[in-house]
C-alpha positions in Angstrom: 102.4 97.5 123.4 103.1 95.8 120.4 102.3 98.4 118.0 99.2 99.1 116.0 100.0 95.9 113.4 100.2 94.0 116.0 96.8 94.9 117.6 95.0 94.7 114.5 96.5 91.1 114.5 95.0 90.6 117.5 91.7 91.6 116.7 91.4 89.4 113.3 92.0 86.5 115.0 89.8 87.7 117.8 86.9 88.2 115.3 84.1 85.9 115.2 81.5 88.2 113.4 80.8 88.1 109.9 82.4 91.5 109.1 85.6 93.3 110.0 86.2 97.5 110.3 89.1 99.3 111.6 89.4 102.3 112.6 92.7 104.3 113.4 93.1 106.0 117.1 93.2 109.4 116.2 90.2 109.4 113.5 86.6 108.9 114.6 83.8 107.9 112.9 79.7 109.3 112.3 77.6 107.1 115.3 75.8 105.6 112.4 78.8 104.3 110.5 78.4 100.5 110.6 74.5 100.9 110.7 74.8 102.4 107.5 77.7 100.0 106.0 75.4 97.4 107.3 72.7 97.9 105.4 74.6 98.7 102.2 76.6 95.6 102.0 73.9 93.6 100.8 76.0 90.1 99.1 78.6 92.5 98.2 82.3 91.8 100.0 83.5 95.2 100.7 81.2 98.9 101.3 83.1 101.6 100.9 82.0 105.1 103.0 82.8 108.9 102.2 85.3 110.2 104.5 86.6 113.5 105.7 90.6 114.4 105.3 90.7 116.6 108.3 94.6 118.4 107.7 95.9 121.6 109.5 92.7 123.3 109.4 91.6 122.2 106.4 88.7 119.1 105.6 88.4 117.7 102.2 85.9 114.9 101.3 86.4 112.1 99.3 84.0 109.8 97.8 84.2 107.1 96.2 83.5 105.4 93.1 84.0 101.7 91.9 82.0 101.4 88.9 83.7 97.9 88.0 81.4 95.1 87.8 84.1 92.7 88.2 86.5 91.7 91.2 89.3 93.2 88.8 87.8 96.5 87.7 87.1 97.1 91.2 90.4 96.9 92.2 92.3 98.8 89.2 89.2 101.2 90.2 90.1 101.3 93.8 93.8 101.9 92.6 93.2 104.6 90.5 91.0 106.7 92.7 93.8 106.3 96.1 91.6 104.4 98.1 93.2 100.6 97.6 95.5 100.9 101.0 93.5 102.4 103.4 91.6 100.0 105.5 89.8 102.1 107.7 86.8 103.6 105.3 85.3 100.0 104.5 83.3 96.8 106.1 84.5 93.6 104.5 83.5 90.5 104.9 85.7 89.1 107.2 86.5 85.9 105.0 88.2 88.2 102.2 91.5 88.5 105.2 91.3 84.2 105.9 95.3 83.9 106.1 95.8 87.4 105.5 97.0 89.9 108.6 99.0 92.9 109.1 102.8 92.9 108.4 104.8 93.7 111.4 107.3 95.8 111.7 106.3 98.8 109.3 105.5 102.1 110.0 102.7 102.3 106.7 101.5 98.8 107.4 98.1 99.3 105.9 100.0 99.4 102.2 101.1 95.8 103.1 97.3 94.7 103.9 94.3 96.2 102.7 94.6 95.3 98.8 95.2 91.2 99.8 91.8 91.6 101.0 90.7 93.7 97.9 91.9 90.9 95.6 89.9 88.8 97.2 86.6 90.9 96.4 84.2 90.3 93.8 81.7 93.0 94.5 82.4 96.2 95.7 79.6 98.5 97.2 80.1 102.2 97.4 78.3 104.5 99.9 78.5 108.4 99.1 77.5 109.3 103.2 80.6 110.7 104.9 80.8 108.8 107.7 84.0 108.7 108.8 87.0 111.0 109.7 90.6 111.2 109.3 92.6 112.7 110.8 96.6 113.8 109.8 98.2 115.9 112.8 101.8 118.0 112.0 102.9 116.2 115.5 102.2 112.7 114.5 104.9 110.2 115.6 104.8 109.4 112.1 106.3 112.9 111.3 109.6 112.6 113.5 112.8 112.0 110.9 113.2 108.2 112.3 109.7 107.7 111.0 110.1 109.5 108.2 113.5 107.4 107.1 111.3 104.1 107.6 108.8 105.3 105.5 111.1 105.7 102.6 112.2 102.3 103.0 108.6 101.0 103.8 107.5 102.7 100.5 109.7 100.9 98.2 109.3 97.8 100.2 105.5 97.5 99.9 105.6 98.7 96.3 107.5 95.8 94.9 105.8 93.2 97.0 102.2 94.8 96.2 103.5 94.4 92.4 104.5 90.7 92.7 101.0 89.7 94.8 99.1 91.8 91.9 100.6 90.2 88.7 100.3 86.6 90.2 96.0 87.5 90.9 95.7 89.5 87.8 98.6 89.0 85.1 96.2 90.6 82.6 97.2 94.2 84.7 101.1 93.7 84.0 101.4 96.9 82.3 99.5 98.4 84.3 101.5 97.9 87.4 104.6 97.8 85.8 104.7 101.1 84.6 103.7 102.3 87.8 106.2 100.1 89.6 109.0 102.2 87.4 107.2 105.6 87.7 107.7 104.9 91.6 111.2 104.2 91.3 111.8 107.3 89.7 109.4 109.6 91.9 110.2 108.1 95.0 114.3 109.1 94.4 113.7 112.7 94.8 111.7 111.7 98.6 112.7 114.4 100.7 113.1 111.6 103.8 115.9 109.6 101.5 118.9 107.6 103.6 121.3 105.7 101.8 119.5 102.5 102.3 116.4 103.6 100.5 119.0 104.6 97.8 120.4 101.2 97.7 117.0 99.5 97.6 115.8 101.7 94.4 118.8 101.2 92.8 118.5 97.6 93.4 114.9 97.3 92.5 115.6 99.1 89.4 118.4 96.5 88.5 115.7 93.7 89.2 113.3 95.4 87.3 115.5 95.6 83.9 116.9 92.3 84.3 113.7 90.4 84.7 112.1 88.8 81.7 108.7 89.4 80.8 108.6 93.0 82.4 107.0 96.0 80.1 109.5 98.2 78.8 108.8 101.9 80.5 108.1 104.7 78.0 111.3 106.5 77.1 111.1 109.4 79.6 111.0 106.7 82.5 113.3 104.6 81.3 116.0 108.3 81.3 114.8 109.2 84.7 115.4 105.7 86.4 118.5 105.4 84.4 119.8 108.3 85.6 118.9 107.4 89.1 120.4 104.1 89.0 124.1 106.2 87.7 123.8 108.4 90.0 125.9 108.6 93.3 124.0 108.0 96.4 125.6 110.8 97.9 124.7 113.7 94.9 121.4 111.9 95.1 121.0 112.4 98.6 122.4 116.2 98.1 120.3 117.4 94.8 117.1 119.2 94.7 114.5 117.2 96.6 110.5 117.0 95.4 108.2 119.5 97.1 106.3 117.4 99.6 102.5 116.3 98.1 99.7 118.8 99.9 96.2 116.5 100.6 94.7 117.6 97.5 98.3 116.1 95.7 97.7 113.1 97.0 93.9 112.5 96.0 94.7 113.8 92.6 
């Protein structure tokens, strides 16, 4: 009863196979999933499977495409495309994760794991079958307003540490990650699930940011927005116009 972090825990150190694949309890997966991933893999690290995004009465399919030929293309690839936190949708080789497990005490763990093990990659594999499911229920736990106030926090959280554990693999994708580190801060302030201590932590973030040497200066209509944040009150933040919430289709844009 330790959560689903903590069970995932469980089963890496459990594992004494060659591979690792997780599935979440309310998706299910094609009965020829791993047979498939299986023989895919080949020497690659990670196979990556089509899924279905089964949402109030509505399924869209996403497949994906990692046409890097290098550990770092794969994962700026990976990034780009919305598929470099999800852990479910891929076999890896269960030596990518040595050291690495879940972070405890989240409510979007998987953004605090799945791209360690991605880093680790140096081949990718990617298998157009749909063979897996997932499914996003209205009645989730993860929709009641305590989740929903962790997840604001959890989102800023995982950004900044997923920026620091990115630059010190791959320096070479500093703008890359920076600018999208600031973009966050500025997009994640209109969250409709705000509290004042997911305020405090993009306004402190933001402070950080600016006052760190070395870090890529945003284009000028960032640099206004998180300004403007960062003046702001948190209580006319938490009272002004707040961002439409993303549809599925918003979020695999």
């Amino acid at each position: 009863n330790g959560g689903v972090s903590s069970a995932r825990n469980v089963g890496i150190e459990a594992a004494k196979g060659e591979y690792l694949l997780f599935a979440d309890s309310d998706d299910y997966v094609e009965q020829d999933m791993v047979e498939k991933l299986l023989g895919g893999i080949g020497n690659d690290d990670i196979a990556i499977c089509g899924f279905h995004h089964h949402y109030q009465g509505r399924d869209i399919v996403r497949i994906p495409e990692v046409p890097g030929q290098s550990g770092e293309e794969n994962f700026l690839a990976l990034y780009g495309e919305g598929f470099l936190n999800m852990p479910w949708n891929k076999l890896y080789k269960r030596a990518l994760f040595d050291g690495i497990f879940f972070e405890e005490g989240h409510k979007i763990d998987d953004e605090y794991f799945t791209y360690q093990g991605v880093m680790n990659a140096a081949k990718v594999v990617c298998d157009p079958r749909v063979v897996y499911n997932y499914r996003q229920r209205a009645s989730s736990v993860m929709q009641s307003p305590a989740a929903k106030a962790q997840i604001a926090i959890d989102r800023i959280d995982f950004m900044a540490k997923r920026r620091e554990k990115v630059l010190e693999r791959f320096p070479e994708l500093r703008r890359e990650f920076d600018i999208s580190f600031v973009d966050a801060l500025s997009y994640l302030a209109d969250y409709p699930d705000n509290t004042e201590e997911s305020i405090r932590l993009l306004k402190y973030y933001a402070r950080r940011y600016f006052l760190q040497r070395g870090n890529t200066f945003p284009p000028r209509y960032l640099l206004k927005a998180v300004f403007l944040m960062y003046v702001t009150s948190t209580e006319k933040l938490l009272k002004r116009p707040q961002a439409k919430k993303p549809s599925p289709e918003d979020y695999y844009a």
